[in-house]
C-alpha positions in Angstrom: 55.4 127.5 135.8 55.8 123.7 136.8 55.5 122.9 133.2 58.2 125.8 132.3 60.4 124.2 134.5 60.1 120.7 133.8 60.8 121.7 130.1 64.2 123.8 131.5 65.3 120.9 133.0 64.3 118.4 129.6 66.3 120.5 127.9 69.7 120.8 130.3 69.9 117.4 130.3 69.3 116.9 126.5 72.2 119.2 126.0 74.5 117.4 128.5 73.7 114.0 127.1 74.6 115.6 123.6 77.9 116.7 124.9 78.5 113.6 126.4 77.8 111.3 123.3 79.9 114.1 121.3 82.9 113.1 123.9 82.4 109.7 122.6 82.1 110.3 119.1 84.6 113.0 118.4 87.2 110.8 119.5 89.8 109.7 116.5 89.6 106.8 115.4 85.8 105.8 116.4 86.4 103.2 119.0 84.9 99.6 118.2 82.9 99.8 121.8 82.7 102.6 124.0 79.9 103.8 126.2 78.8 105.6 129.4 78.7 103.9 132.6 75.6 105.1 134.8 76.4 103.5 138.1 79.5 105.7 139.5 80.4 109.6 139.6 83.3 110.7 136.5 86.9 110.8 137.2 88.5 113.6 138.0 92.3 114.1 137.9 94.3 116.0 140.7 97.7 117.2 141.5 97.0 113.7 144.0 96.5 111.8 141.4 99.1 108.6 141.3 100.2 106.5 138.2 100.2 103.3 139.5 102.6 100.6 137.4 103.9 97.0 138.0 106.7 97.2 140.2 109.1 96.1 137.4 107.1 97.8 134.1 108.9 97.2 130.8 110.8 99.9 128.5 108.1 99.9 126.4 104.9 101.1 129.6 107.6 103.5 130.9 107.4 105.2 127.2 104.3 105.0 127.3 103.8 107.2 130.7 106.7 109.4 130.1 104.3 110.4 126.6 101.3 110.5 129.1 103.4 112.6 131.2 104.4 114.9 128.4 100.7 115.4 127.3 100.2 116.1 131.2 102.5 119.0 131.1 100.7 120.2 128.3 97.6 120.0 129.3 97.8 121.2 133.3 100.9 122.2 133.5 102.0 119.6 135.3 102.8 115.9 135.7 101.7 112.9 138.5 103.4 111.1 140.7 104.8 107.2 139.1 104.6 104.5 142.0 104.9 100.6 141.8 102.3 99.1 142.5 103.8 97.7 145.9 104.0 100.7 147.2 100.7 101.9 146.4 98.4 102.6 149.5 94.9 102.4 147.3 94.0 105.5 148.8 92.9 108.5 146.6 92.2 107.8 142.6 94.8 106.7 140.3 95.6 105.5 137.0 96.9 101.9 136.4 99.0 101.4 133.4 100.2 98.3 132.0 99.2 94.9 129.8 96.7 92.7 130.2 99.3 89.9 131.3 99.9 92.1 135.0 98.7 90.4 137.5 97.0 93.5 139.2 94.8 93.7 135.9 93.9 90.5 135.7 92.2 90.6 138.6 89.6 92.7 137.2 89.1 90.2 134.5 86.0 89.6 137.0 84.4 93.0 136.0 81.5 93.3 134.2 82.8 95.1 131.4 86.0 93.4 131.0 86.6 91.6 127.6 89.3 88.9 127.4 89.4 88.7 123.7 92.8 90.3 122.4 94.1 92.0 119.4 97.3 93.5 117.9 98.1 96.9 119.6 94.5 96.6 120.9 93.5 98.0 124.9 90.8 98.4 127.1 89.9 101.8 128.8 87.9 101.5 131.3 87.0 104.8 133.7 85.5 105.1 137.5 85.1 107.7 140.2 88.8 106.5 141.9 89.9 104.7 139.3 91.2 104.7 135.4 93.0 101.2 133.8 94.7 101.1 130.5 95.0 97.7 129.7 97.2 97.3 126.4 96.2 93.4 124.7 100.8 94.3 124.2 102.9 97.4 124.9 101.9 99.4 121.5 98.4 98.5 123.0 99.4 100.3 126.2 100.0 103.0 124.4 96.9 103.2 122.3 95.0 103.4 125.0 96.6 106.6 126.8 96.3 108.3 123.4 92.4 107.8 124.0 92.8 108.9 127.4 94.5 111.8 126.2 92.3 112.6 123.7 89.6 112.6 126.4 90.7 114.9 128.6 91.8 117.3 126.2 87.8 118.8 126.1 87.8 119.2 130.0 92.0 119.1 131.4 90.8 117.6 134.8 87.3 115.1 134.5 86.1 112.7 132.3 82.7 111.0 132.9 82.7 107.3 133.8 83.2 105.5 130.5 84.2 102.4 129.0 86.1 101.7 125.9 87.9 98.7 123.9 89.1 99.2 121.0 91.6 97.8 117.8 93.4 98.7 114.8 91.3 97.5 111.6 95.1 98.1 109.8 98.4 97.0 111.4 100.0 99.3 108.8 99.1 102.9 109.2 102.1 105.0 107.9 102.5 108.5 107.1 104.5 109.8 103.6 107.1 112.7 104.2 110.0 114.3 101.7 110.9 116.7 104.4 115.0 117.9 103.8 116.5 116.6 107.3 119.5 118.6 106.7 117.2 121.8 108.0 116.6 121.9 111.8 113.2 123.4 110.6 112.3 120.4 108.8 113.0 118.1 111.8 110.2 120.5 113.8 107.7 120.0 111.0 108.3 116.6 111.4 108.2 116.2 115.3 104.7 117.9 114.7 103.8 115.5 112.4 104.3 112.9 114.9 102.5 114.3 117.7 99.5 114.1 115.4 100.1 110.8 114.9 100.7 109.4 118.6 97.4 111.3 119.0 95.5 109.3 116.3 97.5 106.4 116.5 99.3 106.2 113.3 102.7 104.0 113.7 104.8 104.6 111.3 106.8 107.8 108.8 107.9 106.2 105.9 110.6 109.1 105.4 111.8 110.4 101.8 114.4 112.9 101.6 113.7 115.7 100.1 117.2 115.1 98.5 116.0 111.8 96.9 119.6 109.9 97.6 120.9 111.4 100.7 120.9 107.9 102.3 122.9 106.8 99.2 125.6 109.0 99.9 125.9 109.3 103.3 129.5 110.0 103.4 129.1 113.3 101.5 126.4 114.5 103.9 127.2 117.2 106.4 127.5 116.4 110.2 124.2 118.4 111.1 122.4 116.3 109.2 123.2 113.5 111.0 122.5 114.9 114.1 118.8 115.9 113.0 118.6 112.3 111.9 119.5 111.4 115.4 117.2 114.0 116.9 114.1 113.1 114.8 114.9 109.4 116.0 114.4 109.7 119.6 111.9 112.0 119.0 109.9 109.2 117.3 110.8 106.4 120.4 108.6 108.9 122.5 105.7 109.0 120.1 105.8 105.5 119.7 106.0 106.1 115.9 108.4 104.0 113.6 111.0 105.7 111.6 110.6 103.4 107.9 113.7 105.6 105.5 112.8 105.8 102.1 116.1 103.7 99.9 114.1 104.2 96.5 112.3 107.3 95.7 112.4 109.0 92.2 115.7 108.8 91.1 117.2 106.9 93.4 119.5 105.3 91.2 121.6 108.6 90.9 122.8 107.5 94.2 123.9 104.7 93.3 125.9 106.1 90.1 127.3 108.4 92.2 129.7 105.8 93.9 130.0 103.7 90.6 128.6 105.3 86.9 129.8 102.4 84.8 126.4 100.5 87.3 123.7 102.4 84.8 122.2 100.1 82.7 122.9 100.8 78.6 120.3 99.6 76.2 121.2 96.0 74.0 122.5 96.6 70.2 123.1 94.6 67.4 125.1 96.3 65.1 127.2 95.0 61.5 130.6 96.6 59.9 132.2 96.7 57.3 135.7 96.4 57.1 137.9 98.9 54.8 141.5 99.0 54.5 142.0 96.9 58.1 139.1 99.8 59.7 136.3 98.6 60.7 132.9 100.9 60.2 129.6 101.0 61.5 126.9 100.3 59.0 124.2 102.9 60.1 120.6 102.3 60.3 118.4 104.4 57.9 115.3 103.8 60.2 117.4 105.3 63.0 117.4 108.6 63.7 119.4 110.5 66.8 120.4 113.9 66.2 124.1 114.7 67.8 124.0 111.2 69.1 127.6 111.2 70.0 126.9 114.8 72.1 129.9 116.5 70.3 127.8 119.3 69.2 127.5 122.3 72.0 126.1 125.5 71.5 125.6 127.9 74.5 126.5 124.6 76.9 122.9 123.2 75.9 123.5 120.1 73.1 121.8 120.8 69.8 119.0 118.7 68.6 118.1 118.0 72.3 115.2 119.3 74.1 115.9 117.5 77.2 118.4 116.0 79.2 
């Protein structure tokens, strides 16, 4: 019975360590250096919960917690409280948000499992029973890191065990293609989707083709809503922390530009030799040279004859 036991219990925590690690690995990207922290209880979040900033945080942290916020909502159903740090009692658990430079992070440069070397848009998570600090190496940083944060509480809403991560982008360039029409309202949903997939896994920019190839060639022919779901889709992208790169050249972008201005396309270099005849001069043809209904005079059912395409 003892033995029947002992093996229950083997295997309980075998599965619990397997669904720890798979918190761990599962997360997108694989983190450079995360692990599991033995010495305290996990975090767990509360409608007490505070998010504890500097007492003057930048434009860019505040994004950053209003998209933590957002995911919140999501996620409970609710959001947390947003205090300075001078007014914050230490009492209770909380989540410190900011960059490395904040004074109130520094301080736990002492920790154990602090590391001070930085990267671009790199950050340290680092979680305890009362506390959680996401520590951004700069603001895009900041923001990496409550993507991973998010991305951890999305298997349990409300606990995470005690963990510790740092992590960095291997690629400062990690864009996304789209040809979605912006002049449809459905298109700028699509797209809006798009992006909170990429907040999630940390992709920064939508290099954005229109589906119209030269609509931002001919912006003064475009109709009004589609300037307003231009404007929509960009402050949808200042929330997700995502970079709105427009697309000048697709295929056939120069029909943009030959719609202000055809005389700009560019005509092919000839040499050719005349003769003159009674004060007219005439093209001596080429023999090797031949281009069926060259001068397009010839028009049979609105299609030009001897061409197959056009």
């Amino acid at each position: 019975m003892k033995q029947a036991v002992l093996l229950f219990f083997l295997l309980v925590a075998g599965v619990c360590q397997a669904q720890s690690l798979d918190l761990l690995t599962n997360l997108h990207p694989r983190p450079k250096v995360s692990y599991f922290s033995t010495d305290t209880l996990g975090f767990r979040l509360s409608s007490y919960t505070e998010i504890i900033t500097e007492n003057q945080p930048s434009a860019a942290s505040l994004r950053a917690i209003r998209y933590l916020q957002s995911q919140l909502r999501r996620l409970t159903g609710d959001t947390l409280i947003v205090l300075p740090l001078i007014s914050y009692d230490f009492q209770g658990n909380a989540i410190f948000i900011g960059e490395k430079n904040w004074p109130a992070i520094q301080e736990s440069s002492n920790d154990e499992h602090w590391d001070t070397s930085t990267h671009p848009e790199g950050y340290i998570l680092d979680m305890g029973q009362t506390e959680v600090l996401i520590a951004g190496d700069d603001s895009t940083g900041t923001f990496n890191g409550i993507s991973t944060f998010v991305q951890l509480l999305e298997p349990f809403k409300d606990s995470i065990p005690p963990l510790h991560i740092h992590d960095w982008p291997d690629y400062p360039i990690r864009w996304v293609f789209s040809t979605h029409n912006l002049i449809s309202s459905s298109q700028i949903s699509a797209l809006e989707a798009i992006e909170d997939t990429m907040a999630a896994h940390k992709l920064n920019g939508l290099q954005q083709n229109d589906f119209k190839n030269n609509i931002y060639s001919v912006f003064e022919n475009s109709y009004p809503p589609y300037f307003y779901n231009v404007d929509s889709l960009q402050a949808y992208s200042q929330k997700s922390n995502v970079e709105l790169i427009p697309g000048m050249f697709p295929i056939g972008w120069s029909e943009g530009i030959l719609f202000h201005d055809p005389d700009l396309a560019e005509g092919f270099p000839t040499t050719s030799s005349y003769v003159i005849q009674n004060d007219s001069g005439t093209v001596l043809t080429d023999p090797h040279i031949v281009l069926p209904n060259g001068n397009f005079e010839s028009v049979s059912n609105g299609v030009f004859t001897g061409w197959s395409f056009y």
